[in-house]
SEMARVO-494439 format. One record per atom (N, C-alpha, C): residue in one letter; y, z, x. Coordinates in steps of 0.05 Angstrom, whole numbers, plus 5000, padded with zeros to 4 digits. Layout:
N
aYZX/...
This chain:
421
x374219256428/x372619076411/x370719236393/x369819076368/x368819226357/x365519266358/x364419446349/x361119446366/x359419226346/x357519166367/x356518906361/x352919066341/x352118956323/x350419056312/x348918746303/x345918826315/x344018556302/x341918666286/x341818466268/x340118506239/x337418336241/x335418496240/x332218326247/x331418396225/x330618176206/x328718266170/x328217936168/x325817976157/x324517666150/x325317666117/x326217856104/x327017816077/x330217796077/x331217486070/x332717386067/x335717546048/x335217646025/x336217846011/x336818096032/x335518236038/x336018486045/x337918396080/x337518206096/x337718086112/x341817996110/x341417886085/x344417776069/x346318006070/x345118236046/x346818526043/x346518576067/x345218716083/x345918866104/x348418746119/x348918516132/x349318276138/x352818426134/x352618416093/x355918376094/x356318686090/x355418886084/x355219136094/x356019206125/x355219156141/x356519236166/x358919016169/x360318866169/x361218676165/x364418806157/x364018846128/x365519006109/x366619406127/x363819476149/x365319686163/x367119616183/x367919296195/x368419336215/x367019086231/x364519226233/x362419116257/x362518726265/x361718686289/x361418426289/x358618426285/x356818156279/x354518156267/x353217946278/x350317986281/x349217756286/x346317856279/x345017616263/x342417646248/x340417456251/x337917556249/x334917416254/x333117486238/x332817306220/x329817266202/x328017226219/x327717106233/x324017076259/x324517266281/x322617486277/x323017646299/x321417476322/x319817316331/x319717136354/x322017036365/x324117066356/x326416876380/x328317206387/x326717466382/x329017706393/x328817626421/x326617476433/x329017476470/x329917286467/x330517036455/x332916886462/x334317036458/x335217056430/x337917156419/x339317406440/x337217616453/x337917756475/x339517736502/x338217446500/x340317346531/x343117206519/x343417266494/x346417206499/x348117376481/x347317636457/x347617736445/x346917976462/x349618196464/x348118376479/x349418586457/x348018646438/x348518936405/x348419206416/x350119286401/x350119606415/x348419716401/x346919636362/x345419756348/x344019526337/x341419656343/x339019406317/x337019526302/x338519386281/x337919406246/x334719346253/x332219426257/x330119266257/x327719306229/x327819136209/x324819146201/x322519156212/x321719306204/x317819456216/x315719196198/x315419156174/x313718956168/x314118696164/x314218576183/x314518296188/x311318156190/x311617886185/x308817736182/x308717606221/x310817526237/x310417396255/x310217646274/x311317856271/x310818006289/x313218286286/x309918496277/x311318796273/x313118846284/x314619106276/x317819226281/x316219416308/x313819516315/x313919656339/x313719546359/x312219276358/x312619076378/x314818896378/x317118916363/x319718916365/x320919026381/x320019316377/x321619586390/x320819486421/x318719506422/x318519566450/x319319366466/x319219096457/x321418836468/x323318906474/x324818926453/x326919056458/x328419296473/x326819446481/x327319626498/x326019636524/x324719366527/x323719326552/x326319146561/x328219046546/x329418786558/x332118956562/x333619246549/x335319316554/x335219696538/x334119816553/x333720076534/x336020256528/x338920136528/x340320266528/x341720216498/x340020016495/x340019966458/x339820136443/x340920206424/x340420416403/x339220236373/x336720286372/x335420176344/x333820326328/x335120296302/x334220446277/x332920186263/x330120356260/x328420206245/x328720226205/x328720056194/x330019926174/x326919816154/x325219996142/x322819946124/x322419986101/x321319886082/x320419956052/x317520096053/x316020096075/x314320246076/x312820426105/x314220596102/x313620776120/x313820936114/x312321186137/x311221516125/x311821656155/x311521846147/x311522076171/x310621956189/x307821876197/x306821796228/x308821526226/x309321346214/x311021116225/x313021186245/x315221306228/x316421476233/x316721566260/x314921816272/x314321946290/x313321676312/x311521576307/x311521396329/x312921176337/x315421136319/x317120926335/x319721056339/x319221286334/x322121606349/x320621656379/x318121596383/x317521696411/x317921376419/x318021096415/x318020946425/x321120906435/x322421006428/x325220976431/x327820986417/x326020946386/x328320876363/x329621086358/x333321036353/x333921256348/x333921376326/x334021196302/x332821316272/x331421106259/x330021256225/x328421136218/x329521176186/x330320886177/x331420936152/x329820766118/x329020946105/x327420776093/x329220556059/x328020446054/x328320166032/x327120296002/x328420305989/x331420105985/x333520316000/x335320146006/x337220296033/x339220456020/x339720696025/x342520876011/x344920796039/x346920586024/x347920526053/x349820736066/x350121026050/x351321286072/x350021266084/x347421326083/x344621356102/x344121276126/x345220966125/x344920746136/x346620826154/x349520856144/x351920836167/x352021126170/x351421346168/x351021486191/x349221566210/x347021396205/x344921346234/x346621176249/x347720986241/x349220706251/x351720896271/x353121096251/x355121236268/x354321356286/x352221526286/x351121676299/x349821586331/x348321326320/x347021116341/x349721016371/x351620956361/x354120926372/x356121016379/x355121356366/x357021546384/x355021646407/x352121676411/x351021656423/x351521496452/x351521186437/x352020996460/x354820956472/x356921076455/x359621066475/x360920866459/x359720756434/x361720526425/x364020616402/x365120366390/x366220466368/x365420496340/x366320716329/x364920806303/x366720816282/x366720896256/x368420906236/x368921306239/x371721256230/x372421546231/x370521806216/x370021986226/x367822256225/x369722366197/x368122406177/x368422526149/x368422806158/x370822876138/x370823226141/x367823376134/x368223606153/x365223746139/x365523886109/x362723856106/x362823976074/x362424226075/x363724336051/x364024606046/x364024696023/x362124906025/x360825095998/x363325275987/x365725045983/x367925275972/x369025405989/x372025535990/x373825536008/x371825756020/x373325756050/x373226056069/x374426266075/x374326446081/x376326696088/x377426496120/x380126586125/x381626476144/x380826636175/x379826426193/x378826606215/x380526696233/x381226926244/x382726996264/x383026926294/x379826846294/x379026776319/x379026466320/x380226336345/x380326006357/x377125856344/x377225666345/x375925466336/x372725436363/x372025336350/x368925276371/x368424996361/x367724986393/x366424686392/x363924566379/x364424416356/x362324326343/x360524186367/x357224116361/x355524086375/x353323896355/x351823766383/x349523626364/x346623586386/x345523466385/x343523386398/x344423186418/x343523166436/x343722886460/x341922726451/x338822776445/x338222486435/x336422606404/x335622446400/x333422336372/x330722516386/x329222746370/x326522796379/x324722896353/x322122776356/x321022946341/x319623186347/x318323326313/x317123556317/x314423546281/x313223576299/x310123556278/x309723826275/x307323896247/x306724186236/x305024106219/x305024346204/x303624396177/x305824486158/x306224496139/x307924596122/x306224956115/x307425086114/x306125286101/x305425396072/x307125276054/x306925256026/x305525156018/x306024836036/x304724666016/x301724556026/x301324626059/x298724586065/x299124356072/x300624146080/x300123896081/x301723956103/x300623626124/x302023596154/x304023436147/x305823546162/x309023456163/x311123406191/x312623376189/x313623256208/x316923256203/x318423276220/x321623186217/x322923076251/x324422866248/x325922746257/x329222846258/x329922916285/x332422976292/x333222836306/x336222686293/x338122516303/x340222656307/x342122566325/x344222636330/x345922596309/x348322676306/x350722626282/x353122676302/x356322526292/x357422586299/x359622786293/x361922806302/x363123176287/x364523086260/x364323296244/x364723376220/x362123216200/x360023246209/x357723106194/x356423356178/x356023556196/x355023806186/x351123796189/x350623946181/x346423856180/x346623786156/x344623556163/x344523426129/x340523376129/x339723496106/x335923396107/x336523256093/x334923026107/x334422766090/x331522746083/x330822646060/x328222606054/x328022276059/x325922316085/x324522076093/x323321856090/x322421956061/x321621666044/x322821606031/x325821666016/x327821665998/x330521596008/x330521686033/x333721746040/x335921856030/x334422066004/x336622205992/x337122456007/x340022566012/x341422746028/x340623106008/x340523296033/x340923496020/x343423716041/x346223696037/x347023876063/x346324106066/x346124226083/x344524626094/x346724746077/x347524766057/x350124956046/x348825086026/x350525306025/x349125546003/x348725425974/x351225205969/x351125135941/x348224965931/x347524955959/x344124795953/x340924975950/x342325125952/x339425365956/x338525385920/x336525335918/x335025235896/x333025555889/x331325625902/x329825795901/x329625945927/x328826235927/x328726515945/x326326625941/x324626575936/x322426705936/x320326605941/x319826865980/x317726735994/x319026556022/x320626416014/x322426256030/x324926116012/x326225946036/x330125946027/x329225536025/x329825495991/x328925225985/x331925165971/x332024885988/x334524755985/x333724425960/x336224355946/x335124225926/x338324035927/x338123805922/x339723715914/x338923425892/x339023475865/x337223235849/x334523345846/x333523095848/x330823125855/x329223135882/x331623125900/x330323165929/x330923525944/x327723645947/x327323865959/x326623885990/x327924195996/x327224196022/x326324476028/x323624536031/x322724786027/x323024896057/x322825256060/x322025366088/x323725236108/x326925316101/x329025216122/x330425396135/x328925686142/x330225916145/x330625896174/x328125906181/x327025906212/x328325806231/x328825426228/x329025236233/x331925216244/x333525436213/x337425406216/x337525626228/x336525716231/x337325976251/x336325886282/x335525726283/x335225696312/x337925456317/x339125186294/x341025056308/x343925186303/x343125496284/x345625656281/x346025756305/x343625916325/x345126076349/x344525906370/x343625706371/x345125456397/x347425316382/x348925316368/x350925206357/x351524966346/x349224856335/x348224606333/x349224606302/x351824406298/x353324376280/x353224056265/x351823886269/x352023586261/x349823546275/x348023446253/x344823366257/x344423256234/x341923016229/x340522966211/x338322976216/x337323146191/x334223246197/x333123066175/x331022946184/x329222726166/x326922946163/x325722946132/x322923116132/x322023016107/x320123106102/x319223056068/x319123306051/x320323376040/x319723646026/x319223936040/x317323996060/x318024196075/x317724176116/x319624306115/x318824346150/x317324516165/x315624396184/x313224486193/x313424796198/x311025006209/x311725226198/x310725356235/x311125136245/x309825186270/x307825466276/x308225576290/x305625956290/x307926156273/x309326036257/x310526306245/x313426366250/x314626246276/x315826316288/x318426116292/x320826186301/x321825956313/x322225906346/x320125966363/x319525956387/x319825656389/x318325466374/x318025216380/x320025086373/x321425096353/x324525076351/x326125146374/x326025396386/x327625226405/x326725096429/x324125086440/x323524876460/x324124666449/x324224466422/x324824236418/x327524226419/x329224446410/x333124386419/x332624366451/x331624556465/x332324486494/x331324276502/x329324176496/x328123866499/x329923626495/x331023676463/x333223476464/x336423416483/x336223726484/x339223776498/x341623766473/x343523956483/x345824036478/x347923856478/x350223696460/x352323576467/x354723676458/x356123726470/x359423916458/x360123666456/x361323766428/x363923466425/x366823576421/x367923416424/x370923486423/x371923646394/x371123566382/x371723686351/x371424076350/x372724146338/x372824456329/x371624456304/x370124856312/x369624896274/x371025126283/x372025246267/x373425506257/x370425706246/x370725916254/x368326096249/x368826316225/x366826396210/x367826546185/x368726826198/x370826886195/x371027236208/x371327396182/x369227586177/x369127746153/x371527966164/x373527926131/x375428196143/x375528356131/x373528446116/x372728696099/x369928816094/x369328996086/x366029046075/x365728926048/x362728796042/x362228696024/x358828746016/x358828875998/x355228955997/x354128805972/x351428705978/x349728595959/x347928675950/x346628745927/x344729015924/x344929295919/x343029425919/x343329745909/x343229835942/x345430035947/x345230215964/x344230385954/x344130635932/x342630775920/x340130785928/x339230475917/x335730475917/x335430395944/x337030335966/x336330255987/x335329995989/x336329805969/x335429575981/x337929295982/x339629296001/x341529156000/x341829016028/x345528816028/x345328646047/x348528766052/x349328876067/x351928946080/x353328816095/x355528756098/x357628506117/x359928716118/x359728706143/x363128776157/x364028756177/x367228836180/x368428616209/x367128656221/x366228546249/x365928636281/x367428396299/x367528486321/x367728216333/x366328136350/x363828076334/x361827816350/x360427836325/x357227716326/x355927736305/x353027906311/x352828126298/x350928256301/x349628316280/x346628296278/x344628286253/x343628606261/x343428776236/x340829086239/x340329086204/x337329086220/x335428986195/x333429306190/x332929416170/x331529756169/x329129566157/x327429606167/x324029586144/x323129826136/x321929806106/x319930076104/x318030086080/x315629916098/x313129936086/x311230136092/x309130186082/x306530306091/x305630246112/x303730416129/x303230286150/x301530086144/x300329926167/x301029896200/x303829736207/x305729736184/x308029666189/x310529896189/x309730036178/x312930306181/x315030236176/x316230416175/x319830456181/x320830346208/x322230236213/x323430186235/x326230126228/x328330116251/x331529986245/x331829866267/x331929546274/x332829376303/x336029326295/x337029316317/x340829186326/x340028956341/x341028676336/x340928406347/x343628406356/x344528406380/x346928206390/x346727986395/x348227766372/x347427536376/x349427356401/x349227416425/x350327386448/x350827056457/x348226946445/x347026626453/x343926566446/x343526316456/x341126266451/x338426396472/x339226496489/x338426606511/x336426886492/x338226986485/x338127266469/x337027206443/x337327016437/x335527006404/x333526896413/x332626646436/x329426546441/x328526756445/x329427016466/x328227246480/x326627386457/x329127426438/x329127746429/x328127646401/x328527446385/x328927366365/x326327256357/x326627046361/x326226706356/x322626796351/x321426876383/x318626926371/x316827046355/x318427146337/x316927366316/x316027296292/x314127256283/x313327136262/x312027286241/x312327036215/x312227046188/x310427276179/x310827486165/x308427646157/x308027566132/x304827656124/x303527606093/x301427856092/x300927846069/x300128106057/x296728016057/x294628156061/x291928106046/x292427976014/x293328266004/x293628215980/x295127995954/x296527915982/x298127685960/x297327395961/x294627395979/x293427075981/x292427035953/x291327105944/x290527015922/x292426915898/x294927065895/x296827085879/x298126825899/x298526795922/x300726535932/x299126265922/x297126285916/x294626095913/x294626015886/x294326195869/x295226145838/x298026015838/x300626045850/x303225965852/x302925715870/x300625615876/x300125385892/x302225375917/x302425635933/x304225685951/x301625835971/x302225805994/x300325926023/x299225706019/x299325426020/x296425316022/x296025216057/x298925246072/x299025116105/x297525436118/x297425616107/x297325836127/x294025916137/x295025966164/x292325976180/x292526166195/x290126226212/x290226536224/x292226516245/x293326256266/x294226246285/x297726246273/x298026206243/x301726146239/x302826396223/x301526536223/x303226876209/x301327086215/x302927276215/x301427566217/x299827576189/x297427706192/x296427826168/x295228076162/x296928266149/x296528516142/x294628546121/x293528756129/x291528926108/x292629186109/x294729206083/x296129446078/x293129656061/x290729686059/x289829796050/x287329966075/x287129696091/x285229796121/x287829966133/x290329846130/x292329926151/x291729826179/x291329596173/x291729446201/x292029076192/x293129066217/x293528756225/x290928576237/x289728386220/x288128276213/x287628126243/x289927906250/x288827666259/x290127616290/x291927816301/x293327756320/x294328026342/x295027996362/x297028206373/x299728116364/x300628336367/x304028416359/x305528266387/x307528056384/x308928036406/x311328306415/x312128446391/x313328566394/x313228866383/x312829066382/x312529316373/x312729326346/x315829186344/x316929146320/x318628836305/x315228706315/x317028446310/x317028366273/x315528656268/x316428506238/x319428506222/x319628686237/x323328756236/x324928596242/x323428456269/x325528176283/x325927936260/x322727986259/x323327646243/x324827776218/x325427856208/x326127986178/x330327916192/x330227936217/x333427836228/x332727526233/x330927456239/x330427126237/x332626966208/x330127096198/x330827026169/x334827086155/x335127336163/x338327296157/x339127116179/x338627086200/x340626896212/x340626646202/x337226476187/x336626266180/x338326256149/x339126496131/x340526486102/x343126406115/x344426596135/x347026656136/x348326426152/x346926156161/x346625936175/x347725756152/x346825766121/x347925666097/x351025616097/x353025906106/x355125766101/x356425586118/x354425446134/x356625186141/x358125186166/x358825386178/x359925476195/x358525746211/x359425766250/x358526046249/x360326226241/x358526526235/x359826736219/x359826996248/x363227116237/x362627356254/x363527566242/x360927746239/x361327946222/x358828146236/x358428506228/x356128556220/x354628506202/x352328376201/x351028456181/x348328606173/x348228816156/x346029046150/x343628946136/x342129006136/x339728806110/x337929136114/x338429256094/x335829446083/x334029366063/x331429366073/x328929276055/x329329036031/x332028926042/x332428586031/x331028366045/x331528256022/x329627896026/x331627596029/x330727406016/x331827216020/x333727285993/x333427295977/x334627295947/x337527545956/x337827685971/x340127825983/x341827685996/x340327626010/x342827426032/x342927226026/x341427046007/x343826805994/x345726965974/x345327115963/x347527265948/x350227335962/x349127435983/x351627516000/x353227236007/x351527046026/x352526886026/x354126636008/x353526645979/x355226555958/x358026745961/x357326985957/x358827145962/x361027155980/x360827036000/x361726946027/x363626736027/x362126556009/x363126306011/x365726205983/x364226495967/x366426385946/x369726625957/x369526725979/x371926815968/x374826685970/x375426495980/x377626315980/x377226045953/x376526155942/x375425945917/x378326125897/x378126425894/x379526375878/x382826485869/
């Protein structure tokens, strides 16, 4: 049978479309303008998904929610508003809901929370869209891996670091061949994690699709790149939180959510040649070649209190990147606050979310070092969070000497276009 979906909106119009919208997927339907009769309709309607409006006159969408999930919590309900923000949002994702979709409705939007909500619950869904791709791939040698997603809906609050403002994103589950898609929260316009979206490199890896941006996504993909987290929708507004620098907190919120293997395969990129980006000469480039597994070695070489150093990452699992990886955070210069400030960029950063050097005292301003050489680590953060762009995991070496972000999206275009031509 097909899954049963109920529609709660006191606006008659939007109430109608939605109505023949799910209708038109498939779904059987059943709808309520007065959110006062959701427990009748409960005892005899039992929906696998509810459509709920949040601003109603007889009685709000959170005291909806929680009716509703007092009378059967095994409901999956996406909240359905023309006006809501981040804290809305966040507090009816801790009340239960599994997404939060805002008005006027983009109805992809719609139906893949709806898909998503119901592969969750075990019901039936409309067939999973191929994943998208930044232009063909090199052909992998190695067997397929199991695409993956989240077990449930969680959030995660911050500061943005750019932009200085508190932020927030929402992770839903997706089902396979969805791929990560940022959605902007007050819009519902889509941006997928693929290289062909990378907008700007300097400073951080900003994704653009239209007019909808998604700043400081380095961190974030590199943590659901080495748990394998392949089909997600990330709801945010423009940038994601910048937690202490690091992606430590990234992954306590994947292990929080939990891990779901799905049946579906991805095929992994296997580099079968060398491919360099940059000047080897001048020493400042991004190197790719075969191996078989994926291993990141990153050279730094500044002035002190940072030095020369060269780290090797075996990227083994998630085990080995929370360890070795994950905690190392963002560095900034004394000297360039003022200049990120004029660029109306640093305005989230605080003593507790990046390192801060004083390349002229020759010392580190605000913190102990987690790691000897964790400026080196995070500098492999960051390629794993670029090299996370193409869409798939990659197994290759890859080198990064005294490169940035603007290298390894290069490479990675690079990557991505070679079955293009």
């Amino acid at each position: 049978m097909a899954a049963t979906i109920y529609i709660v909106d006191d606006e008659p119009n939007i109430l109608t479309t939605l109505d023949g919208c799910m209708r038109d997927e498939g779904y059987a339907v059943t709808t309520q303008s007065d959110p006062m009769q959701i427990e009748k309709d409960l005892e005899t309607v039992h929906p696998d998904v509810v459509l709920l409006d949040i601003w109603m006159p007889a009685r709000d969408g959170i005291e909806a929610l929680s009716i509703i999930k007092g009378i059967d919590p095994t409901i999956e309900v996406i909240i359905v508003t023309g006006h809501g923000n981040i804290r809305t949002a966040v507090e009816v994702t801790r009340l239960g809901a599994y997404d939060f979709v805002e008005k006027p409705i983009n109805l992809d939007t719609l139906l893949a929370a709806v898909d998503g909500a119901l592969a969750r619950r075990g019901g039936e869904r409309p067939a999973a869209k191929p994943l998208p791709a930044a232009g063909g791939q090199p052909e992998a040698r190695r067997g397929g891996r199991h695409q993956r997603t989240l077990r449930r809906s969680v959030v995660v609050g911050g500061m943005g670091l750019h932009s200085g403002e508190k932020t927030g994103v929402i992770l839903s589950p997706l089902p396979p061949g969805s791929g990560i898609l940022f959605t902007d929260i007050n819009r519902g316009d889509t941006v997928p994690a693929l290289v062909d979206y990378v907008d700007t490199t300097g400073y951080a890896t900003t994704l653009r699709h239209g007019t909808t941006v998604v700043h400081t996504t380095e961190h974030f993909l590199a943590t659901l790149s080495m748990y394998g987290v392949t089909n997600l929708m990330v709801k945010v507004h423009e940038e994601l939180p910048i937690m202490d620098g690091s992606a430590a907190e990234f992954c306590r919120v994947v292990e929080e959510a939990g891990i779901e293997k799905q049946a579906a395969e991805i095929s992994p990129l296997v580099v079968e040649e060398t491919f360099v980006v940059g000047d080897e000469a001048k020493g400042v480039y991004v190197k790719v070649e075969p191996a078989d597994e994926l291993i990141v070695t990153y050279t730094i070489d500044y002035p002190p209190p940072i030095g020369s150093d060269t780290h090797t990452f075996h990227a083994t699992g998630p085990d080995a990147f929370c360890q070795e990886i994950a905690p190392a955070r963002t560095l900034g210069f004394l000297k360039d606050i003022a200049q990120l400030e004029q660029m109306g960029l640093g305005g989230g950063g605080r003593m507790d979310n990046f390192i801060l050097v004083d390349d002229v005292e020759k010392k580190v301003l605000n913190t102990e070092l987690r790691f000897p050489n964790e400026f080196t680590r995070h500098k492999i953060l960051d390629i794993l969070g670029d090299f996370a762009l193409l869409g798939r995991p990659v197994q290759a070496h890859i080198t990064g000497v005294r490169s940035g972000h603007t290298e390894n999206s290069a490479m990675v275009r690079k990557l991505a276009a070679l079955g293009r031509g």
